[in-house]
Z-matrix of the N, CA and C atoms (Angstrom, degrees):
N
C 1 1.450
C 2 1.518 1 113.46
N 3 1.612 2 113.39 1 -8.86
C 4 1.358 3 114.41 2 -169.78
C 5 1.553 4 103.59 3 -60.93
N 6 1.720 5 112.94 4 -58.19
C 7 1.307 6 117.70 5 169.44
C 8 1.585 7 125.91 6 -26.03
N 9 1.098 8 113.57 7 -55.85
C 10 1.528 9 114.45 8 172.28
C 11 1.813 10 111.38 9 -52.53
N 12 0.739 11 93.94 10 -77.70
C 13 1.906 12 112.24 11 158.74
C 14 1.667 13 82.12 12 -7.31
N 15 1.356 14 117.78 13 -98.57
C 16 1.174 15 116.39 14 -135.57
C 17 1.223 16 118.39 15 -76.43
N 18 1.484 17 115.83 16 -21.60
C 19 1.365 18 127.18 17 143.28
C 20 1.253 19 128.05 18 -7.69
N 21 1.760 20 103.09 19 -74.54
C 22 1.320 21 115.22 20 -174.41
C 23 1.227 22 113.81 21 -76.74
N 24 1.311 23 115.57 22 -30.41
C 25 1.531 24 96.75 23 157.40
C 26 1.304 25 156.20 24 -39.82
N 27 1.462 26 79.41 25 -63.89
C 28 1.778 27 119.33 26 155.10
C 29 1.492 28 110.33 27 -24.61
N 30 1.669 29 107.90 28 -62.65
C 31 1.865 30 124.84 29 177.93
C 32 1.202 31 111.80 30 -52.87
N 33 1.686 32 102.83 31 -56.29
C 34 1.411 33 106.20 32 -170.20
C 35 1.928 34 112.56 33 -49.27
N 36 1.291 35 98.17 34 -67.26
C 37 1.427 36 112.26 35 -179.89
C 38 1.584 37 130.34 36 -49.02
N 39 1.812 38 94.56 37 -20.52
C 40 2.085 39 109.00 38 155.06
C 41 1.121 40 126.33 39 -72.64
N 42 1.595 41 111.61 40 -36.04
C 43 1.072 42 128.30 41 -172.63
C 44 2.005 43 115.49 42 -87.10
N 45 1.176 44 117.81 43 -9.97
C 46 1.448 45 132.97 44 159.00
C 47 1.595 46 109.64 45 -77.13
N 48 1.558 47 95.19 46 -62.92
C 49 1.446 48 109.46 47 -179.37
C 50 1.336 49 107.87 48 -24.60
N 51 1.529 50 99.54 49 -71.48
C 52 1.788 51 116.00 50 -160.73
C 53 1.298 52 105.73 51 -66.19
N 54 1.566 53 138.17 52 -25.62
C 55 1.401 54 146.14 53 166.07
C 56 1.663 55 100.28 54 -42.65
N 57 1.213 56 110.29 55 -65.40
C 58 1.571 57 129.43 56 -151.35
C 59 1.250 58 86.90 57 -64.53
N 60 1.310 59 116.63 58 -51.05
C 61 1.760 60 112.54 59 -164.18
C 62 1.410 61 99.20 60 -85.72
N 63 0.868 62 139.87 61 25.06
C 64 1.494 63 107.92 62 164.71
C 65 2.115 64 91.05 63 -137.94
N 66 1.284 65 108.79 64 -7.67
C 67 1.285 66 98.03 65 156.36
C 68 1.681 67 130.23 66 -47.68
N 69 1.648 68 83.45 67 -52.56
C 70 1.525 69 117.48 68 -166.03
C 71 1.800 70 84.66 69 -61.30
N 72 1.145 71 115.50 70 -62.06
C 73 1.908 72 123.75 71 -162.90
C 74 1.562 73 106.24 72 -60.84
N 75 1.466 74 115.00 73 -24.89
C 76 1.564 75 126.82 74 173.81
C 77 2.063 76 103.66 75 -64.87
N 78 1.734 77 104.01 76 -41.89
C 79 1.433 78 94.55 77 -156.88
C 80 1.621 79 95.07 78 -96.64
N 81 0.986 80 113.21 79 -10.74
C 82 1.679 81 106.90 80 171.10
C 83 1.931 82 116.03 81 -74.21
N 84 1.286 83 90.99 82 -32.84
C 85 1.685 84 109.53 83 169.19
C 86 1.544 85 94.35 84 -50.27
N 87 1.331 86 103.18 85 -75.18
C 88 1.824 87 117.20 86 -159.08
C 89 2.207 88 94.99 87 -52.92
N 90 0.998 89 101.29 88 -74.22
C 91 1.778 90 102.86 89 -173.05
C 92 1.501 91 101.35 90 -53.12
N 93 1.519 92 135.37 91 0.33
C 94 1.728 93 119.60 92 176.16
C 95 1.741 94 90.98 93 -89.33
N 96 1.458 95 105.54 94 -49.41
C 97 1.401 96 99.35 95 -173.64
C 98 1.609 97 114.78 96 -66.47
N 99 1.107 98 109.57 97 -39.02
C 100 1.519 99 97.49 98 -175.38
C 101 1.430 100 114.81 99 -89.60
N 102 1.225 101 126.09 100 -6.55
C 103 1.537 102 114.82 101 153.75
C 104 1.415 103 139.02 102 -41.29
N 105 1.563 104 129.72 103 103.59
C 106 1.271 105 117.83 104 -177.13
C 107 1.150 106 147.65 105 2.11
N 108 1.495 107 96.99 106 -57.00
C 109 1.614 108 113.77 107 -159.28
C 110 1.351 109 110.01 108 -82.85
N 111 1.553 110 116.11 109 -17.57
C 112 1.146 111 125.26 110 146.40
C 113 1.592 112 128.86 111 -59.52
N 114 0.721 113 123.01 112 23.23
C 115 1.421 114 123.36 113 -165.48
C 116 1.259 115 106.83 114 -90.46
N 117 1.267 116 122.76 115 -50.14
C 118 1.503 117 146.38 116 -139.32
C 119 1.640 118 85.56 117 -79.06
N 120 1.443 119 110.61 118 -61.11
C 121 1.261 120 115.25 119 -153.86
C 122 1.592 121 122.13 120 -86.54
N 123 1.609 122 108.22 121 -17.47
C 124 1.518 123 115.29 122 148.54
C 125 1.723 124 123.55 123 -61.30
N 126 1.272 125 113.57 124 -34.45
C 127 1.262 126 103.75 125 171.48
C 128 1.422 127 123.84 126 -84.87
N 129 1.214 128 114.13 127 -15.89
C 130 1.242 129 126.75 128 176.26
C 131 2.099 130 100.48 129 -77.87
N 132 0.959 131 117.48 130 -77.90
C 133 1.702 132 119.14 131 149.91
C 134 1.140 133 114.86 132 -5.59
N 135 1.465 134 137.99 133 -51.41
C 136 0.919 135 152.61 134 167.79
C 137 1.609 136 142.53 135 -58.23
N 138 1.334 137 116.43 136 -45.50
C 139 1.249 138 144.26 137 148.71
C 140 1.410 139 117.39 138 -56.41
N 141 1.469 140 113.95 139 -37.83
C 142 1.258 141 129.33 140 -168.31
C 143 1.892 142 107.10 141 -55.45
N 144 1.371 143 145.44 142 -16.97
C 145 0.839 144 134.56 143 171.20
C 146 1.802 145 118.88 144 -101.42
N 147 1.143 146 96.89 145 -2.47
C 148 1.340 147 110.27 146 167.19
C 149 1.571 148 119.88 147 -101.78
N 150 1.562 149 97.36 148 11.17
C 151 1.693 150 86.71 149 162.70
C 152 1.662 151 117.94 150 -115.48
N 153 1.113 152 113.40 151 172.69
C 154 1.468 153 123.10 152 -154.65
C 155 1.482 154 111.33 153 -99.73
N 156 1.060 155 129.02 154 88.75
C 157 1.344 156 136.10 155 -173.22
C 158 1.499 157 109.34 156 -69.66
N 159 1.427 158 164.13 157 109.98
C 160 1.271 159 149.16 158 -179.93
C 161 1.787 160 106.16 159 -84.24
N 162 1.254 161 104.50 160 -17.55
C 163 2.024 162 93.67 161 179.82
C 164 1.397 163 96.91 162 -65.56
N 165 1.496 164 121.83 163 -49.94
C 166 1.385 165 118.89 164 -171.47
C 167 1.576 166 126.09 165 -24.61
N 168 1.425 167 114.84 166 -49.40
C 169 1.767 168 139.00 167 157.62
C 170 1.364 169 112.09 168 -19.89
N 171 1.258 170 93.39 169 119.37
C 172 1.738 171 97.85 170 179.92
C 173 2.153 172 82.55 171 -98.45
């Protein structure tokens, strides 16, 4: 029965793990985008398919 035992441990402690880490990978996402200095270059990124390239023209 030890096997089972350690199993679930084993799960339990992946299944926290992988919570924590991808919490953590969720709030580094959120503070890259909403950091200032980013600003400039998301809106600029952004606009970018709404402008009019003329080489594009066949």
């Amino acid at each position: 029965m030890t096997g089972i035992r350690e199993y679930e441990a084993v799960s339990r402690f992946a299944q926290q793990a992988g919570t924590v880490y991808f919490v953590a990978l969720f709030l580094a996402g959120l503070i890259y985008a909403f950091w200032p200095r980013n600003k400039e270059a998301f809106q600029r990124l952004a606009r970018l398919p709404l402008e009019d390239d003329e080489s594009d023209h066949v």
